[in-house]
Every structure is written in C-alpha cells, then in structure tokens.
C-alpha positions in Angstrom: -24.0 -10.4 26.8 -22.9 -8.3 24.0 -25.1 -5.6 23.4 -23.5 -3.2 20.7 -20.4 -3.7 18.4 -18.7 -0.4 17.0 -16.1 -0.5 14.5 -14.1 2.1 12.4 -13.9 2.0 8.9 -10.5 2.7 7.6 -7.6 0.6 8.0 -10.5 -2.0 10.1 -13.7 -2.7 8.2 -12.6 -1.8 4.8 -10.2 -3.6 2.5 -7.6 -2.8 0.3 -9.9 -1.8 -2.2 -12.2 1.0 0.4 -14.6 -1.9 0.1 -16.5 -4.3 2.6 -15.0 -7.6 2.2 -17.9 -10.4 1.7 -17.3 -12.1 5.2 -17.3 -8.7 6.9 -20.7 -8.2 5.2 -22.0 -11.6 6.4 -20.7 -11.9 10.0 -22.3 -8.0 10.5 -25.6 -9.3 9.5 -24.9 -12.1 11.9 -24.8 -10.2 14.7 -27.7 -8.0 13.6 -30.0 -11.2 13.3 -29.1 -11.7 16.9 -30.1 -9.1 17.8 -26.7 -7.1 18.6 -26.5 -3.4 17.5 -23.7 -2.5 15.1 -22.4 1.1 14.4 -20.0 2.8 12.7 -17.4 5.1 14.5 -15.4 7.0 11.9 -13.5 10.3 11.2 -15.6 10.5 7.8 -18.6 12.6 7.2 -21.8 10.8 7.0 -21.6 11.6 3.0 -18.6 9.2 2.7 -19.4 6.6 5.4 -23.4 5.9 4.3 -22.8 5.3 0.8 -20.5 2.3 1.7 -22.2 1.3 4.0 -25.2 1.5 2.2 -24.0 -0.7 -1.0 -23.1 -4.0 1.1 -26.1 -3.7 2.1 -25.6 -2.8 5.9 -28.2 -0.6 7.5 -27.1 0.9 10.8 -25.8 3.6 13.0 -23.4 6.2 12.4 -20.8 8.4 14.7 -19.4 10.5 12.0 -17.1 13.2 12.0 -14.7 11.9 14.6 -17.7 11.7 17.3 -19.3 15.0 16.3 -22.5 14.0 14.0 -24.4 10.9 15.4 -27.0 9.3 12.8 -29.7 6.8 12.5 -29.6 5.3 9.0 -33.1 6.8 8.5 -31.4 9.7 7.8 -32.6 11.7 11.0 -29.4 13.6 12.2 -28.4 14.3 15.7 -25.7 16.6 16.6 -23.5 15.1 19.7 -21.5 18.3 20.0 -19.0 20.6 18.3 -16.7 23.1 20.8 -14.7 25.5 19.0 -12.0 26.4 22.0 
C-alpha cells in the first residue's frame, strides 16, 4: 500500500504559469482523504514553496532547500543537515 507520495515542484507540479493546475489540486486532496501522506521535495526555500502551496489550498510537508530544511506546515522547522566540506 502506498504510504507517502513526494513530488517536486518545478517543471512537475506546477504549470506554465508557477501555478497548481486544478486537477493537481483535486487528485492531492484525493490521496490525503485516503489517508496517503503528500510532501513536497524541492530546491526552493520554504518562503517560496509554502506560499504556493498554501493558496491551492494544500496543507502538507515540506523538504526544502534541496533536502536541507524539513518542515511541517505548522510552521515548526527541523533542520535535516547542512555540511559545509
């Protein structure tokens, strides 16, 4: 059984126009009402991805910053990891 659905944002989820598209919207919320997780993997900082997000109407998980920010969308931020090599 599917547990957890991750997806990238640009050039995947978003449209032409750095939207959601309507039936991305709906068949998200699908899979929320059944109870499969859906998160957001995306080179973006939380300040550009959440907003988005956020006006389609989609409440979830975020791995920001190309994997190094991880955030719950009540705004309660976990750092994964940063190495500076």
């Amino acid at each position: 059984m599917i547990q957890l659905i991750a997806s990238d944002m640009d050039g995947t989820l978003l449209n032409a126009e750095m939207e959601i598209s309507e039936e991305n919207v709906a068949a998200i919320k699908k899979v929320q009402a059944a109870g499969i997780e859906f998160v957001v993997a995306t080179g973006r900082s939380i300040e550009e991805a959440q907003p988005i997000l956020e006006s389609a109407g989609i409440k979830c998980r975020y791995i920001t910053s190309n994997g190094a920010q991880a955030k719950r969308s009540s705004y309660k931020l976990t750092i994964i990891g940063f190495y500076d090599n």
